[in-house]
VMD Tcl script that builds the backbone (N, CA, C; Angstrom):
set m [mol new atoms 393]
animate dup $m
set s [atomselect $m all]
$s set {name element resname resid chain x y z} {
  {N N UNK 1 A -55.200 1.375 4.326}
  {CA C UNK 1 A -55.261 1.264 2.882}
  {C C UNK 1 A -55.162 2.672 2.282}
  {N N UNK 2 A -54.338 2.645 1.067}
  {CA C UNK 2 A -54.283 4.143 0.545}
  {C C UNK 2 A -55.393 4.727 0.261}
  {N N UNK 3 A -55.800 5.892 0.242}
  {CA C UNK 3 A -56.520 6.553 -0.664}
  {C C UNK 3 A -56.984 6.115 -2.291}
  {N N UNK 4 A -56.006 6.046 -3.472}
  {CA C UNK 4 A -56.156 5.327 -4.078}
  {C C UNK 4 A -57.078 4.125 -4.464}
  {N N UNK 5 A -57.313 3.289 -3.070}
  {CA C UNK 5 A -57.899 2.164 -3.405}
  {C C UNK 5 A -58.835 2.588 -2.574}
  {N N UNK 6 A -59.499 3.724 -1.971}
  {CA C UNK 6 A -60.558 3.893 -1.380}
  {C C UNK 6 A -61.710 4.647 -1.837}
  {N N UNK 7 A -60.860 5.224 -2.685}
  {CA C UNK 7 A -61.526 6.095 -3.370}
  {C C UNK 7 A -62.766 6.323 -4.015}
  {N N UNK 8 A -64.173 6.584 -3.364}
  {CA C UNK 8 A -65.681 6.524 -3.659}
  {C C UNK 8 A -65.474 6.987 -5.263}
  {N N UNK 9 A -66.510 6.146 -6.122}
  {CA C UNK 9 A -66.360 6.453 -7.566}
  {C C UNK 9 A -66.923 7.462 -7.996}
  {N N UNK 10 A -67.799 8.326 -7.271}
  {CA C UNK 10 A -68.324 10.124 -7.576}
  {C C UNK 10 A -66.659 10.945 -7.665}
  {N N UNK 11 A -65.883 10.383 -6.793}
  {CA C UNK 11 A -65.068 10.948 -6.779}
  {C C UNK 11 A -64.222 11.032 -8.211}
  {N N UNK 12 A -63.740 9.508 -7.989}
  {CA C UNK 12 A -63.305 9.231 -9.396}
  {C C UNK 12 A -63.519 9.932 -10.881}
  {N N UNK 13 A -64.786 10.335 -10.887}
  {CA C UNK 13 A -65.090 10.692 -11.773}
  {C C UNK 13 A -65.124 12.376 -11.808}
  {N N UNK 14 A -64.589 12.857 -10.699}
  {CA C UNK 14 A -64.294 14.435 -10.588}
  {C C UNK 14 A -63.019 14.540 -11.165}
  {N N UNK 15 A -62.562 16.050 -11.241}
  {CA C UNK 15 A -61.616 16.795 -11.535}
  {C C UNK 15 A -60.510 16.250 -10.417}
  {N N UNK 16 A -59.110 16.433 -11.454}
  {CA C UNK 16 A -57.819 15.861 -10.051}
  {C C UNK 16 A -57.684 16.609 -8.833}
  {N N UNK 17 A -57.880 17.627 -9.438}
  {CA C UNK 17 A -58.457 18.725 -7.917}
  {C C UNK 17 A -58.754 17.967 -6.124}
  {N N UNK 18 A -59.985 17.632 -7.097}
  {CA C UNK 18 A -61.243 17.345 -6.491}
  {C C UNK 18 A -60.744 15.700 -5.482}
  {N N UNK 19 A -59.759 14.764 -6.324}
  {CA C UNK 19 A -59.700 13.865 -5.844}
  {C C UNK 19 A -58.269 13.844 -5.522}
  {N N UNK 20 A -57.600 14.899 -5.332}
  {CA C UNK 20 A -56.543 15.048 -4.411}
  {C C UNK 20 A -56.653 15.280 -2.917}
  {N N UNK 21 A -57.228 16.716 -3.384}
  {CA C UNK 21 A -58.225 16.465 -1.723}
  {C C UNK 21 A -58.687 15.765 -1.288}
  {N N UNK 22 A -59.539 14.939 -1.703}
  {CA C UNK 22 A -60.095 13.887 -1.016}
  {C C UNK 22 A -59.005 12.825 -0.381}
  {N N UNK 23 A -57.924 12.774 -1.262}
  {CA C UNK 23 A -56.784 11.731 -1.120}
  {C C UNK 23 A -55.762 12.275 -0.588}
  {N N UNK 24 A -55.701 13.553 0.114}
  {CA C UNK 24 A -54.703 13.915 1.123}
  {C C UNK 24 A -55.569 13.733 2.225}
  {N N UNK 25 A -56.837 14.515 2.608}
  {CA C UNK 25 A -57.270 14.552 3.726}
  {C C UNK 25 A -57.540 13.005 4.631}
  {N N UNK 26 A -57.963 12.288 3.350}
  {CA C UNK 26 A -58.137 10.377 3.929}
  {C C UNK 26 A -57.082 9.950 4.395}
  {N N UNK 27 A -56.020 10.342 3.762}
  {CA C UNK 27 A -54.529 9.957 4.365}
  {C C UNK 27 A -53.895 10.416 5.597}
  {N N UNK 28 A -54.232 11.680 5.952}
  {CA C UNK 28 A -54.287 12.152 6.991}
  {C C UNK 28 A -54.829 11.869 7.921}
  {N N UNK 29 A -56.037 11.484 7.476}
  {CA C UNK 29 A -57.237 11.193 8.842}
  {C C UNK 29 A -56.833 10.146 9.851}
  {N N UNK 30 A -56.560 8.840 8.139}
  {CA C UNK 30 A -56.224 7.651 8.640}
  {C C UNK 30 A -54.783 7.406 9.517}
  {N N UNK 31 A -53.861 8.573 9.461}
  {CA C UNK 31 A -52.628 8.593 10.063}
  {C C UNK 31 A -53.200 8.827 11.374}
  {N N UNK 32 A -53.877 9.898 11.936}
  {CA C UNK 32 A -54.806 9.890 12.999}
  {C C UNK 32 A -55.983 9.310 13.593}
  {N N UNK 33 A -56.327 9.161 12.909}
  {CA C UNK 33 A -57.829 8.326 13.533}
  {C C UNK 33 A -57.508 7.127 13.122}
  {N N UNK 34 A -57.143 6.257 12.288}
  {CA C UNK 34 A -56.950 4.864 11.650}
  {C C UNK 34 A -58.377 4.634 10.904}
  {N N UNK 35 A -57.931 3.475 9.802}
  {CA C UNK 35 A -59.102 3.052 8.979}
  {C C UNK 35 A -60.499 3.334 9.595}
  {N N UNK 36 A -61.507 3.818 8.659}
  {CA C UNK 36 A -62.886 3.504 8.810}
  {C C UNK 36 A -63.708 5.118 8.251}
  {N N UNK 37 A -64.453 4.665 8.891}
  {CA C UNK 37 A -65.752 5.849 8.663}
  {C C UNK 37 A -65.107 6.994 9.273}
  {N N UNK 38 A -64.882 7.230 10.471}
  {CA C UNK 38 A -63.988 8.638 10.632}
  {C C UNK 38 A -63.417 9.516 9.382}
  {N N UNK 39 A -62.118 8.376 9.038}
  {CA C UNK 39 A -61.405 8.972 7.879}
  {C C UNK 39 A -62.074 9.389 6.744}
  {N N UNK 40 A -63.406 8.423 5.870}
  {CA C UNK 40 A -64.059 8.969 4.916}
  {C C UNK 40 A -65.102 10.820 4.943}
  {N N UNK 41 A -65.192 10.452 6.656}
  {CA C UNK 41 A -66.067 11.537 6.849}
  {C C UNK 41 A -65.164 12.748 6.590}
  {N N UNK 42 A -63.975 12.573 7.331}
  {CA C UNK 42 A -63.124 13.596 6.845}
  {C C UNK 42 A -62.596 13.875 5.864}
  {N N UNK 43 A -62.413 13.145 4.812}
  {CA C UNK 43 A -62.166 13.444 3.694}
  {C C UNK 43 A -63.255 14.131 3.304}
  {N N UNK 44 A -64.817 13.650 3.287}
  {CA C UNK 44 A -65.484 14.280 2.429}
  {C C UNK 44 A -65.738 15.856 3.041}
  {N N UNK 45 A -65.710 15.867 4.166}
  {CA C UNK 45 A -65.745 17.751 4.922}
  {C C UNK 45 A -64.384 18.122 4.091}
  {N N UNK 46 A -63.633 17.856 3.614}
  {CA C UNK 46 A -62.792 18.488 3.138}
  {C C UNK 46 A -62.656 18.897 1.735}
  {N N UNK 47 A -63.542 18.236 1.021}
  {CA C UNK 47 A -63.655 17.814 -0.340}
  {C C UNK 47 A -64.777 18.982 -0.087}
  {N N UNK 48 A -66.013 19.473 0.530}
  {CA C UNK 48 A -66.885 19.780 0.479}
  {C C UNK 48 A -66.570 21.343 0.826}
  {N N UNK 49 A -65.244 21.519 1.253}
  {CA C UNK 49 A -64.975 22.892 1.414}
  {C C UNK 49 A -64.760 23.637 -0.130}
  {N N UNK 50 A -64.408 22.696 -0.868}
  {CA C UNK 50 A -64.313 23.637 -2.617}
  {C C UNK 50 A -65.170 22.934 -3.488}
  {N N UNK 51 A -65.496 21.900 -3.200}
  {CA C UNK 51 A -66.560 21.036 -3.991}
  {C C UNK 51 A -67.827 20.741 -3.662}
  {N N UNK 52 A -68.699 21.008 -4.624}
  {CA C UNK 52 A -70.376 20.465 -4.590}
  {C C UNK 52 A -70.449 19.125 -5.749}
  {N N UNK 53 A -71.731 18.611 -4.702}
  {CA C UNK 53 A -71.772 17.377 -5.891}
  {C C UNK 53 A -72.875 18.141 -6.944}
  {N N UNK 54 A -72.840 17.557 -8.003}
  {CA C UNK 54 A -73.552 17.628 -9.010}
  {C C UNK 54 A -73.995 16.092 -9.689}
  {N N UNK 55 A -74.793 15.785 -9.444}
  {CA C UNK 55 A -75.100 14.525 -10.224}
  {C C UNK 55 A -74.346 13.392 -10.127}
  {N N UNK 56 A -73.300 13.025 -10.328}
  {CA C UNK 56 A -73.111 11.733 -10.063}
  {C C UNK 56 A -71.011 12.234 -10.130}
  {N N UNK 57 A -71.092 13.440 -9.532}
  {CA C UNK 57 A -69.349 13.346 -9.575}
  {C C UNK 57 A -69.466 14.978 -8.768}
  {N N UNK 58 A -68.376 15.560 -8.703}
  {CA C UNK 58 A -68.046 16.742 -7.873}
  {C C UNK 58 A -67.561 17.854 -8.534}
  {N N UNK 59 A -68.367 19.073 -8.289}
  {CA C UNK 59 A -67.841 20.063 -9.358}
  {C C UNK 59 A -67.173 21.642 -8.633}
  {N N UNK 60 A -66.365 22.163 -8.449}
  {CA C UNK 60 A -65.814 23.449 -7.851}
  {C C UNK 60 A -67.015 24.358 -7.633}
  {N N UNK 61 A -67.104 24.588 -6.174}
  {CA C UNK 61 A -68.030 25.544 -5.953}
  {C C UNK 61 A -67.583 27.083 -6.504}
  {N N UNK 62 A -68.445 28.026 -6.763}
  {CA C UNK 62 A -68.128 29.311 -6.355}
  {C C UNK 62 A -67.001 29.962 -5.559}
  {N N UNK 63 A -67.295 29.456 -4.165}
  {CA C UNK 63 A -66.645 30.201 -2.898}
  {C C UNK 63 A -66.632 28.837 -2.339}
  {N N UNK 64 A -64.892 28.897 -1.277}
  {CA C UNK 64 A -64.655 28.088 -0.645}
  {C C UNK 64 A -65.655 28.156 0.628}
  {N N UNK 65 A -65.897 27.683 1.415}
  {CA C UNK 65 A -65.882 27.257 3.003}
  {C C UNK 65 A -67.034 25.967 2.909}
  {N N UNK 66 A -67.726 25.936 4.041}
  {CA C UNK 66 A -69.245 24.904 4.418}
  {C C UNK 66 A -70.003 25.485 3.363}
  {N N UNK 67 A -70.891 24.344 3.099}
  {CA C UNK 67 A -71.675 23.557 2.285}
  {C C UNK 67 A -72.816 23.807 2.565}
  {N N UNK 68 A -73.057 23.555 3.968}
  {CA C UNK 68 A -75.019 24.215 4.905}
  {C C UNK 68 A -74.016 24.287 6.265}
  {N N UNK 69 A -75.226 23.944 6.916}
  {CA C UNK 69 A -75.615 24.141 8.522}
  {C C UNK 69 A -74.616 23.264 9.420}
  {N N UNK 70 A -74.848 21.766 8.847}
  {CA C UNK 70 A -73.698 20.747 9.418}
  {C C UNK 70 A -72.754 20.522 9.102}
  {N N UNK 71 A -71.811 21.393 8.160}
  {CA C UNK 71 A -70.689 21.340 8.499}
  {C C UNK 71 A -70.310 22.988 8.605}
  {N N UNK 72 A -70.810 23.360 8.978}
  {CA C UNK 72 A -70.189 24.753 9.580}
  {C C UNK 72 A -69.731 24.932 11.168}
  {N N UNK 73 A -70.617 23.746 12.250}
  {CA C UNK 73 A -70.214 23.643 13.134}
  {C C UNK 73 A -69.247 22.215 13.386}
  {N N UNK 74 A -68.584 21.817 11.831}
  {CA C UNK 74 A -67.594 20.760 11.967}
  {C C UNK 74 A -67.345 19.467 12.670}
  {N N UNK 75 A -68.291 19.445 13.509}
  {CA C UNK 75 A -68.449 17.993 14.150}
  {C C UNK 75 A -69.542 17.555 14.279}
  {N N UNK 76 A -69.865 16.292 13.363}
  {CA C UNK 76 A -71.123 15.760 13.280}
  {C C UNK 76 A -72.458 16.253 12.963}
  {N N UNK 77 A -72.780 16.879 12.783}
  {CA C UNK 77 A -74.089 17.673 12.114}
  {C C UNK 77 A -74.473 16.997 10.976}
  {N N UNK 78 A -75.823 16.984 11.008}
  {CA C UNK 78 A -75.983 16.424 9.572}
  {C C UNK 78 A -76.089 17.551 7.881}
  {N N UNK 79 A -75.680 16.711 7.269}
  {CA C UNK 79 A -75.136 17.400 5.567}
  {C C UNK 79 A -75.989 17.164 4.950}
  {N N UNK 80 A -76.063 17.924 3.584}
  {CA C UNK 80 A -76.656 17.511 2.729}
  {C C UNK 80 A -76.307 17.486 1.695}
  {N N UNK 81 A -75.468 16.150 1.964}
  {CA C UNK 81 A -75.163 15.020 0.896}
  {C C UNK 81 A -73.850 16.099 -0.037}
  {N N UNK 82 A -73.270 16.929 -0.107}
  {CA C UNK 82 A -72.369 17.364 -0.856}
  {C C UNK 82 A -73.290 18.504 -1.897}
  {N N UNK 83 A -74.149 18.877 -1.280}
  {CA C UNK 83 A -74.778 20.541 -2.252}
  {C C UNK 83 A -74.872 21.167 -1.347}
  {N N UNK 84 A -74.221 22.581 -2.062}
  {CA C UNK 84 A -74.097 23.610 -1.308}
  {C C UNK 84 A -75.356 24.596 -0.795}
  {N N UNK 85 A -75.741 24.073 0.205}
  {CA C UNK 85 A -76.613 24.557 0.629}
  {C C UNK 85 A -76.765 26.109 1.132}
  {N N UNK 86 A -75.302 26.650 1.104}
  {CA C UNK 86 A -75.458 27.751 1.597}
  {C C UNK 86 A -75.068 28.616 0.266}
  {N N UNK 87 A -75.108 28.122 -1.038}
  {CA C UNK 87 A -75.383 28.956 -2.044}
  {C C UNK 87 A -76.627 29.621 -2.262}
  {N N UNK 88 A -76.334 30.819 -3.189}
  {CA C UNK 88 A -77.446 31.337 -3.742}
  {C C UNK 88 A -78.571 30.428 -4.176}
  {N N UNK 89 A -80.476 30.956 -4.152}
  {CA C UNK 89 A -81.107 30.271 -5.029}
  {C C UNK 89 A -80.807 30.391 -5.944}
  {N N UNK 90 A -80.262 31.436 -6.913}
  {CA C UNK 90 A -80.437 31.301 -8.407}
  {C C UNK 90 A -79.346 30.208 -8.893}
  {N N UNK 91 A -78.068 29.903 -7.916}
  {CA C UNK 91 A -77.300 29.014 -8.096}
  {C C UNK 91 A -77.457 27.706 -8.094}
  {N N UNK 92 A -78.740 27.329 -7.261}
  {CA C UNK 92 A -79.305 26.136 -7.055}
  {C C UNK 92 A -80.356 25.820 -7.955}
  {N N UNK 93 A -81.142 27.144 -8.297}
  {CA C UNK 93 A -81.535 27.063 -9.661}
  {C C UNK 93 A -80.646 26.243 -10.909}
  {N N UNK 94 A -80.271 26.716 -10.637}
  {CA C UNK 94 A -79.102 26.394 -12.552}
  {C C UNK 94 A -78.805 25.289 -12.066}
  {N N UNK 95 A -78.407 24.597 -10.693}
  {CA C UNK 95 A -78.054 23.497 -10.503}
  {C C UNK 95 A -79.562 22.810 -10.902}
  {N N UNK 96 A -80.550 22.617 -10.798}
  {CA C UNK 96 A -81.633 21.523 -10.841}
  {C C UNK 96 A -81.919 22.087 -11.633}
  {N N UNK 97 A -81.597 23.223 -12.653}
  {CA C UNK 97 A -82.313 22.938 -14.078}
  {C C UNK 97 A -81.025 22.312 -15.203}
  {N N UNK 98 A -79.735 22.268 -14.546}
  {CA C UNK 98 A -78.946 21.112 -15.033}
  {C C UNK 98 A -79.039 19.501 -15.265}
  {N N UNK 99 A -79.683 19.694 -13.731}
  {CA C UNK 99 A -80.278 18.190 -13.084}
  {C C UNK 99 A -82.056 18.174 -13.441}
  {N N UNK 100 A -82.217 18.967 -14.411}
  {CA C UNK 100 A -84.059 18.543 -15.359}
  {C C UNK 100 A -84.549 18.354 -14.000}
  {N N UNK 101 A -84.607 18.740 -12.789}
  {CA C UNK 101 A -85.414 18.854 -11.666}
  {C C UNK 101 A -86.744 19.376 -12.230}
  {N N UNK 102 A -87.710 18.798 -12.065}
  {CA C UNK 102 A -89.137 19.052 -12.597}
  {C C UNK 102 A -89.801 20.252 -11.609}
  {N N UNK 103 A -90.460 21.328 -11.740}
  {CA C UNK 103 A -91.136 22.267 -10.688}
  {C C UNK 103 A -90.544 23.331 -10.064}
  {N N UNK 104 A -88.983 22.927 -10.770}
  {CA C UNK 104 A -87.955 23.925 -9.801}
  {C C UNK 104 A -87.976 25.572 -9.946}
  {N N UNK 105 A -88.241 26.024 -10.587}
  {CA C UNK 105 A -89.033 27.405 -10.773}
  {C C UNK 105 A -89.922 27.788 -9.747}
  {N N UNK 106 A -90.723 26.842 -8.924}
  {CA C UNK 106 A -91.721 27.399 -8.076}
  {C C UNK 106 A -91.266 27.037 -6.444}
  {N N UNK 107 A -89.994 26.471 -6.360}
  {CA C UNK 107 A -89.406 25.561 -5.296}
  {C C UNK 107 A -88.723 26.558 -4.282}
  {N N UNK 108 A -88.948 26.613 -3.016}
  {CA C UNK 108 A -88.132 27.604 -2.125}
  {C C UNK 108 A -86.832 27.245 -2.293}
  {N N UNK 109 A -85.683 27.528 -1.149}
  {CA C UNK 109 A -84.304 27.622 -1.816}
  {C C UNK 109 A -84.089 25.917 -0.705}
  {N N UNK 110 A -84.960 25.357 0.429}
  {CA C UNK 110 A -84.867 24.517 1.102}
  {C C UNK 110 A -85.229 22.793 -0.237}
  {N N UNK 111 A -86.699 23.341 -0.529}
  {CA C UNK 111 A -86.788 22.459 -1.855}
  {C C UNK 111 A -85.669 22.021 -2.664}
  {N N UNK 112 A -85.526 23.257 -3.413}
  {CA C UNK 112 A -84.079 22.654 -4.405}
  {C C UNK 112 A -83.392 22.015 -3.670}
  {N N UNK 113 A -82.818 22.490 -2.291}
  {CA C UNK 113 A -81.779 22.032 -1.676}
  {C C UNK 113 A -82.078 20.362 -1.779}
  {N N UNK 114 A -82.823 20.282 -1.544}
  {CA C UNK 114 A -83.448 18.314 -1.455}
  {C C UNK 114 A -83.983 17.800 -2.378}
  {N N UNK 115 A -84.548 18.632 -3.155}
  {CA C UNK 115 A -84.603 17.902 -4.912}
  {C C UNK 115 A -82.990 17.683 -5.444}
  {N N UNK 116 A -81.686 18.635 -5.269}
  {CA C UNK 116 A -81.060 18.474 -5.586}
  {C C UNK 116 A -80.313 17.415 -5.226}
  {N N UNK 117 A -79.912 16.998 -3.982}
  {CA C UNK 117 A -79.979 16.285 -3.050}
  {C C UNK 117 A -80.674 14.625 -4.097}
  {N N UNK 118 A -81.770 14.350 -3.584}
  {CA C UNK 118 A -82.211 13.272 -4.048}
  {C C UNK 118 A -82.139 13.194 -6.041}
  {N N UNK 119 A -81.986 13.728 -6.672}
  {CA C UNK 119 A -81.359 13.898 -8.139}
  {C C UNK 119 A -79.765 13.465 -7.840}
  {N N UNK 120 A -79.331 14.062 -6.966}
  {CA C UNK 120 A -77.378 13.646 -7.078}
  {C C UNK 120 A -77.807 12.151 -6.965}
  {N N UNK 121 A -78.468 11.922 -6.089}
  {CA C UNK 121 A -78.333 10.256 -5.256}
  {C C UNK 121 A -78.601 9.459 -6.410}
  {N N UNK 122 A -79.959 9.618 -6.957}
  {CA C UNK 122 A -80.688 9.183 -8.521}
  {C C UNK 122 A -79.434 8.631 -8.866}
  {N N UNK 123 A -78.725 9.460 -9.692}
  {CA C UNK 123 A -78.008 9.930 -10.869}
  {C C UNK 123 A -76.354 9.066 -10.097}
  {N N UNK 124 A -76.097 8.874 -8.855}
  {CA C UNK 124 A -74.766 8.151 -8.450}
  {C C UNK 124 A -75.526 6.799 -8.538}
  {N N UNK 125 A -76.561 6.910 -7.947}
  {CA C UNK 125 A -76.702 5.020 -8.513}
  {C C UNK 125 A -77.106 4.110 -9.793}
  {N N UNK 126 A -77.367 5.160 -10.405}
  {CA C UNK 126 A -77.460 5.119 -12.256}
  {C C UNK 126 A -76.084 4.838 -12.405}
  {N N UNK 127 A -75.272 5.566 -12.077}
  {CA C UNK 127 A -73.564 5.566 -12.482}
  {C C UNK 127 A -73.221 3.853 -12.084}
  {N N UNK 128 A -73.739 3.984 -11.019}
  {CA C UNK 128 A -73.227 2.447 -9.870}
  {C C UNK 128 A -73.332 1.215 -10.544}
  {N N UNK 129 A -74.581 1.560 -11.335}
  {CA C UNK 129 A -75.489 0.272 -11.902}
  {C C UNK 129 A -74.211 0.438 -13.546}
  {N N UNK 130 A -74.426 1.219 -13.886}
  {CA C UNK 130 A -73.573 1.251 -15.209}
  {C C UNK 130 A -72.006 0.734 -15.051}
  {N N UNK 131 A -71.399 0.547 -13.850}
  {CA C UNK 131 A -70.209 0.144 -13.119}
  {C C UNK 131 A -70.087 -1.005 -13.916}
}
mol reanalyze $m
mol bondsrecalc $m
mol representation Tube
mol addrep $m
């Protein structure tokens, strides 16, 4: 199935950028690996090389490459969830005081990372429900 019709609705709601990539790399995957979870995973490591999520869609990071820890060693590691974990705090700052993250002023840079984290999730199934 194309890209097009696969297309997760965080995505949708990003920049064409954002959901080109996603819709070359799925297409690709699926030419290689065939339908399924493979292909989405790869799309989103790819999407996650210029894009962070923000709340309920995907916004251009700073600097290209990995995101944190699991995808820097590219196979299977676990993510977190599409925030760039290997940004600056003060960047993750501004991200959860975008996202009204409550406490985030006193939060190490691991905190935000998972307040931000569970705020994106919030905020995509708010979107879901509004679908």
């Amino acid at each position: 199935m194309p890209a097009s019709e696969e297309m997760p609705d965080t995505i949708r709601r990003s920049p064409e950028h954002a959901q080109a990539i996603w819709s070359k790399a799925h297409d690709s995957a699926v030419g290689t690996y065939g339908e399924g979870e493979r292909a989405h995973r790869t799309a989103f490591a790819a999407l996650k090389h210029e894009f962070e999520k923000v709340g309920d869609r995907w916004e251009p990071k700073g600097r290209p490459g990995p995101s944190d820890s699991g995808a820097e060693g590219g196979r299977g590691g676990m993510t977190e969830g599409g925030v760039d974990a290997n940004a600056s705090k003060s960047h993750l700052l501004d991200v959860a005081k975008r996202l009204d993250i409550p406490g985030r002023s006193s939060m190490t840079k691991d905190e935000l990372v998972a307040a931000i984290k569970k705020a994106n999730n919030r905020q995509t199934t708010k979107a879901r429900q509004r679908s």
